[in-house]
C-alpha positions, 0 to 999 in steps of 0.5 A: 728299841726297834720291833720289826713289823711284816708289810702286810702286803707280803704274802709268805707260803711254808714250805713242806721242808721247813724253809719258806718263800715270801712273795711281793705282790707288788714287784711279782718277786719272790724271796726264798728263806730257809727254816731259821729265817722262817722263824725270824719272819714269824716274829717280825709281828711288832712285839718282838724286839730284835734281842727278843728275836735273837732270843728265841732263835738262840733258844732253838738252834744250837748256835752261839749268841754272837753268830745269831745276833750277827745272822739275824741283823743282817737278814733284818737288813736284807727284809728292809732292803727288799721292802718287805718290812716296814722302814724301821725308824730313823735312830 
């Protein structure tokens, strides 16, 4: 079961309106999130599984499972697109 883990290079600034930005050093890029993917970053710390992410971020917003669960893999996807996760390991 794949836990996501942040590149440690990854530098990720909070944003007084709850959304965020991440920024990579690396390629002088930065990536605007909003508040729920926010909370997806934070849990993206190697101890979190990705039902565990769904979990909380279901437990906080009020959205049905199958759209969080949908939502969430497809903003994990885009973090590994965008190297700003480690690669997850090969199924």
């Amino acid at each position: 079961m794949w836990k996501p883990v942040r590149r440690q290079a990854i530098v990720s600034e909070a944003l007084p309106d709850g959304s965020g930005l991440l920024f990579d050093a690396g390629t002088a890029t930065a990536y605007p999130i909003n508040e729920s993917a926010v909370r997806i970053w934070e849990l993206c710390d190697g101890a979190h599984s990705v039902a565990a992410i769904v979990d909380d971020v279901e437990s906080r917003y009020a959205m049905d499972r199958s759209t969080v669960e949908s939502d969430a893999l497809k903003l994990l996807d885009e973090f590994v697109e965008r190297q700003l996760l480690e690669q997850p390991p090969a199924e």
